[in-house]
Z-matrix of the N, CA and C atoms (Angstrom, degrees):
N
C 1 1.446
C 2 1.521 1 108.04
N 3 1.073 2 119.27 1 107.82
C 4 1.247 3 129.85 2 170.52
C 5 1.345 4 118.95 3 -95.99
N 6 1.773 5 118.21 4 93.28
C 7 1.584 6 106.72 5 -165.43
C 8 2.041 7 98.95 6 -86.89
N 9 1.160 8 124.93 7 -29.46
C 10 1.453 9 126.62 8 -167.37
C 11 1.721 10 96.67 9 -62.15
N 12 1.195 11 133.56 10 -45.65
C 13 1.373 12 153.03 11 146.00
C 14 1.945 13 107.79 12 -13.08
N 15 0.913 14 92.03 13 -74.07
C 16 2.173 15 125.21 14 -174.39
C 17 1.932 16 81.15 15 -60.78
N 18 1.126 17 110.89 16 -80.51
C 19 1.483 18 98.02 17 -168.38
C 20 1.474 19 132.13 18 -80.65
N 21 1.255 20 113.11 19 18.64
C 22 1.686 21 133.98 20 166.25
C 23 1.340 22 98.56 21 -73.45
N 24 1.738 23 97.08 22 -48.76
C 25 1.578 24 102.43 23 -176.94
C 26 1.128 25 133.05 24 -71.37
N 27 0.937 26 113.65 25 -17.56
C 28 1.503 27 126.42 26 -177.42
C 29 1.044 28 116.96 27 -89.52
N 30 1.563 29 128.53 28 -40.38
C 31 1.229 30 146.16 29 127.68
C 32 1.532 31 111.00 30 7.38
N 33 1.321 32 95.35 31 -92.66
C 34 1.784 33 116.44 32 -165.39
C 35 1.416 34 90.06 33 -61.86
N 36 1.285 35 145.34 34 -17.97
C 37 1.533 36 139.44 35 -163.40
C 38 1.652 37 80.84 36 -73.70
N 39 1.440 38 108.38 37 -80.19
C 40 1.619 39 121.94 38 166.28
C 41 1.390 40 128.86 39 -19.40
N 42 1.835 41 102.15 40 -28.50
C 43 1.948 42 92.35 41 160.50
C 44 1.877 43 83.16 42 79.07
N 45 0.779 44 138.76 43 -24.28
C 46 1.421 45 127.98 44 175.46
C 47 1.922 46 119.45 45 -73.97
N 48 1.364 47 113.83 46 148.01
C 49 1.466 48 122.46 47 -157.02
C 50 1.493 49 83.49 48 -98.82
N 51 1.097 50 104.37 49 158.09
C 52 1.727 51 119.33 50 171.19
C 53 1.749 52 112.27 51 -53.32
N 54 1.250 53 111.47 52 -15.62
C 55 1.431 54 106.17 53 -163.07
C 56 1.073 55 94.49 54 -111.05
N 57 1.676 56 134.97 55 -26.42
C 58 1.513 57 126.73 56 155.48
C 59 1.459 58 117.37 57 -54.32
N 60 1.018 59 108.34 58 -38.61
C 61 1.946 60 104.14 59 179.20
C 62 1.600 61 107.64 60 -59.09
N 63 1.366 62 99.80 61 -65.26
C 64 1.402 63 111.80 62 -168.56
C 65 1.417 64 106.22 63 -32.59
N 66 1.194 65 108.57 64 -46.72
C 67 1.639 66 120.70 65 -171.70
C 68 1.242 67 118.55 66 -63.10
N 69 1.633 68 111.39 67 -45.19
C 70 1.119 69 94.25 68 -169.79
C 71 2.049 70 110.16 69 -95.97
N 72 1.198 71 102.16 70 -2.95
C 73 1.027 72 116.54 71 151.17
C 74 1.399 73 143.61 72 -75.67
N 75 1.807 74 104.56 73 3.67
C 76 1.663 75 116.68 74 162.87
C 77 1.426 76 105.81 75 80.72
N 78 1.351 77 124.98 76 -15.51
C 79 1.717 78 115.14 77 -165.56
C 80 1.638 79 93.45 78 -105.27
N 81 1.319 80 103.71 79 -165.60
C 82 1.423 81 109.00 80 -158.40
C 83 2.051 82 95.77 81 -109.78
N 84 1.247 83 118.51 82 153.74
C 85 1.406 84 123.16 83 164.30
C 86 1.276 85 114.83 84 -51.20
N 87 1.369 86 144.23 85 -40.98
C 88 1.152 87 137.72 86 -179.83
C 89 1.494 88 105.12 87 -80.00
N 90 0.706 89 119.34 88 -16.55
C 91 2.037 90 126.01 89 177.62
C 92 1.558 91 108.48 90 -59.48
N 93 1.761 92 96.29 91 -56.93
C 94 1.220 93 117.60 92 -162.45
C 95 1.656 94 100.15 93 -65.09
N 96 1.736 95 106.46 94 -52.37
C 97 1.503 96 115.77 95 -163.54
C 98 1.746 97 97.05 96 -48.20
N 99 1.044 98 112.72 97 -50.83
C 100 2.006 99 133.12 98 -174.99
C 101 1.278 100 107.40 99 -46.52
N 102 1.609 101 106.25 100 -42.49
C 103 1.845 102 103.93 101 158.71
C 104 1.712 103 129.30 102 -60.95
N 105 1.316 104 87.53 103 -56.05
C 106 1.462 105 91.14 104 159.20
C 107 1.620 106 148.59 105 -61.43
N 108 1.462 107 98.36 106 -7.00
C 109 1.347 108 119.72 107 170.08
C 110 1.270 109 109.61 108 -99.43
N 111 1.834 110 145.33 109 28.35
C 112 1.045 111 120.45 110 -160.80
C 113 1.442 112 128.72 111 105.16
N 114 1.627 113 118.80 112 -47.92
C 115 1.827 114 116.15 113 -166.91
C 116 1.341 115 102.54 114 -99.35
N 117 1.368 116 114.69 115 125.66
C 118 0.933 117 137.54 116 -156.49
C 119 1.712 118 112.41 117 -94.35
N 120 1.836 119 115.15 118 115.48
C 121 0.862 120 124.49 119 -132.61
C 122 1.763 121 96.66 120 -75.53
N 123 1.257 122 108.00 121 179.30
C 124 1.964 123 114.66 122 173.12
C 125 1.218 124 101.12 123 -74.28
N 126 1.272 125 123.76 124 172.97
C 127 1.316 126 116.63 125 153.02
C 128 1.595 127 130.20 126 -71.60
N 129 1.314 128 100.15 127 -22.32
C 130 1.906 129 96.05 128 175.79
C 131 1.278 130 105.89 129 -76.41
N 132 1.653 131 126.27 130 -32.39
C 133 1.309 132 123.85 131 -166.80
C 134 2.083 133 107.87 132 -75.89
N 135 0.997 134 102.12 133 -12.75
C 136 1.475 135 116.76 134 -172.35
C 137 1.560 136 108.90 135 -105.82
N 138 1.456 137 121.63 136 -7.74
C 139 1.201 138 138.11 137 172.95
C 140 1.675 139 107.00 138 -91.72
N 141 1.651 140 105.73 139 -31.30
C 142 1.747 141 100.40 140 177.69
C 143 1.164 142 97.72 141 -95.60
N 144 1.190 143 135.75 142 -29.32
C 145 1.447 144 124.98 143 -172.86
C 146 1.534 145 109.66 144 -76.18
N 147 1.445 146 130.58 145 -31.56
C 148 1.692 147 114.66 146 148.95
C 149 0.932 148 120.98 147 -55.57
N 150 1.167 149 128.27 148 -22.63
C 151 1.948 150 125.03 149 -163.27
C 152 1.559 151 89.81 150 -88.55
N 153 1.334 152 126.41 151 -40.86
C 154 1.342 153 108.21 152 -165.34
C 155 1.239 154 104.28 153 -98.31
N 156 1.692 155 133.28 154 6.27
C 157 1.385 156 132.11 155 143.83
C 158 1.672 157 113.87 156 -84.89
N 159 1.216 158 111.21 157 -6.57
C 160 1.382 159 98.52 158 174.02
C 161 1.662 160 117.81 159 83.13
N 162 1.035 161 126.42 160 2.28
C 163 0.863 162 140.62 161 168.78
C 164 1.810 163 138.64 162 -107.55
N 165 1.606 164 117.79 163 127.36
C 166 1.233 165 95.22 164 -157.57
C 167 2.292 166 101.17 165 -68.08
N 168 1.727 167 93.89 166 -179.70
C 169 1.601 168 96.41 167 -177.32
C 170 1.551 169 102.43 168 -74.36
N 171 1.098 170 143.73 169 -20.24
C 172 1.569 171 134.37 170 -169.86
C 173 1.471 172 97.62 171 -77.19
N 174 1.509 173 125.58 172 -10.05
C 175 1.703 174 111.00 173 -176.43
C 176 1.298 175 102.43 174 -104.76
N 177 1.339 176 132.61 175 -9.84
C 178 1.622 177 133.67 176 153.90
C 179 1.194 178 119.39 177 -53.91
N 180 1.981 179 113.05 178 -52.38
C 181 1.424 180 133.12 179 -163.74
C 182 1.940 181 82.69 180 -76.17
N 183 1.286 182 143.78 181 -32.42
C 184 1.489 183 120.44 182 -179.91
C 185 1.468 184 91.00 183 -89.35
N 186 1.029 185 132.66 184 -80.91
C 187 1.755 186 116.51 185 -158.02
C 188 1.438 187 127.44 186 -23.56
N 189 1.663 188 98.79 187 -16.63
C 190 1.820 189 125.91 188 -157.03
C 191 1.803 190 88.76 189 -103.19
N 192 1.195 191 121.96 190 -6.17
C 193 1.580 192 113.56 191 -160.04
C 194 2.215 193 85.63 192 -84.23
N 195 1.233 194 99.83 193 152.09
C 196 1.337 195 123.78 194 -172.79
C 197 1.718 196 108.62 195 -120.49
N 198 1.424 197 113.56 196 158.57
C 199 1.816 198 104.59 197 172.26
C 200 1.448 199 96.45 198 -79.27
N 201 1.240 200 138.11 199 -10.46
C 202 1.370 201 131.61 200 -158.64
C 203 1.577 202 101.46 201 -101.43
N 204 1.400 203 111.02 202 -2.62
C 205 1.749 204 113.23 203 175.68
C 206 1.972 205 101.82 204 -99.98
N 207 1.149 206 106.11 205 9.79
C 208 1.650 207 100.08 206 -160.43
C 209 1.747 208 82.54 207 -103.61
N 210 1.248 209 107.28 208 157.82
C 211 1.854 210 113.33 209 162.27
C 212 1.579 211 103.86 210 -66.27
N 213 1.059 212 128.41 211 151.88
C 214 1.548 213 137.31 212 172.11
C 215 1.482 214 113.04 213 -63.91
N 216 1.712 215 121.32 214 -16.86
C 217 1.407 216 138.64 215 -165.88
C 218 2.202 217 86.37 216 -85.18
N 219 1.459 218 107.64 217 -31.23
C 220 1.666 219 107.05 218 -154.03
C 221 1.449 220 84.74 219 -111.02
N 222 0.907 221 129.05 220 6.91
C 223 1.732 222 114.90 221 -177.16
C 224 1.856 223 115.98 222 -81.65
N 225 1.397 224 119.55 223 -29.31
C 226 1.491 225 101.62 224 164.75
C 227 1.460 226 113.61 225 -68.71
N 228 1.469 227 128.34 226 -12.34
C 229 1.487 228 136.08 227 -175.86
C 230 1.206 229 92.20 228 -87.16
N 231 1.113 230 135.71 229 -20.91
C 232 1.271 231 128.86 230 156.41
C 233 1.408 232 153.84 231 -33.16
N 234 2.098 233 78.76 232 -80.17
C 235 1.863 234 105.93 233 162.77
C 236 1.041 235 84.25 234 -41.12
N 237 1.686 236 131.64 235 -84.07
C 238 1.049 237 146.97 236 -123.25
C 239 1.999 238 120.37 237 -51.84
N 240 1.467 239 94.44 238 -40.57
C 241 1.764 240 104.24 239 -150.20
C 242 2.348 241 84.19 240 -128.95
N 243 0.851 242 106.85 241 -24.86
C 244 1.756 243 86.81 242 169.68
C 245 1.328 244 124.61 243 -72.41
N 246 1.158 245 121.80 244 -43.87
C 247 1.514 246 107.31 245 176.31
C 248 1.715 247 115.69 246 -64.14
N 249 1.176 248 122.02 247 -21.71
C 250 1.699 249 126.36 248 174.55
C 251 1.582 250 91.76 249 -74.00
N 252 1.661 251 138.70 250 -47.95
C 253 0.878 252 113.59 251 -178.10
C 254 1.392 253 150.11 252 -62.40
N 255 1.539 254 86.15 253 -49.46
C 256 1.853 255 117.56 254 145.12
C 257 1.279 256 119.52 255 -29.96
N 258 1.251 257 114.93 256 -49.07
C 259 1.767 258 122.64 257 -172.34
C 260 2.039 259 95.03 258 -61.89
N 261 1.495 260 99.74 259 -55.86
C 262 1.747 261 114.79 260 173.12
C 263 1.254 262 94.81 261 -28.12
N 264 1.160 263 108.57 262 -101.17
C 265 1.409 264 114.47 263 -164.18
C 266 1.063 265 139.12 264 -72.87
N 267 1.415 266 116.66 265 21.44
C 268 1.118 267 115.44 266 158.20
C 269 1.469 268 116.39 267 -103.24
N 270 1.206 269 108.38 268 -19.16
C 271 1.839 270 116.92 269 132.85
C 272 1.020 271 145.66 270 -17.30
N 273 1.227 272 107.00 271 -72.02
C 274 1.624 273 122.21 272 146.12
C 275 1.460 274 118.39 273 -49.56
N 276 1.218 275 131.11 274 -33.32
C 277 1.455 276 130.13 275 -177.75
C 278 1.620 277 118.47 276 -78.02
N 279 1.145 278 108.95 277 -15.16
C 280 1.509 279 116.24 278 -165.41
C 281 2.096 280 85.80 279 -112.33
């Protein structure tokens, strides 16, 4: 699960620069960049950064879902049905 990944994207869906989020999300640009590199945010810091994308946290935690988070038994249900979902919600996000 890569959430810094999930909300880059959501981000750029939004047309917003890293330093507009940060902002309106209260934390600092280097906080945010640290998400986006990998470190995996708190929960309050990941609670303002939906609010100021507008989006609730369960559509980060799917955009953030990976084939490497699925069991190997669910992974052709995978290929198969994530990118139609992904397309969903990232629908909803914009």
């Amino acid at each position: 699960m890569n959430l810094g990944k999930a909300i880059k994207e959501i981000r750029k869906d939004k047309s917003l620069s890293q330093i507009q989020l940060a902002s309106a999300a209260n934390i600092t640009q280097a906080a945010l960049s640290q998400i986006g590199n990998g470190k995996r945010p708190g929960i309050n810091t990941l609670k303002k950064i939906s609010y100021a994308l507008k989006v609730p946290e369960s559509l980060i935690y799917v955009v953030a879902l990976e084939k490497e988070d699925i069991p190997k038994n669910k992974a052709l249900l995978y290929d198969k049905l994530f990118p139609v979902i992904k397309s969903l919600v990232m629908e909803i996000a914009v």
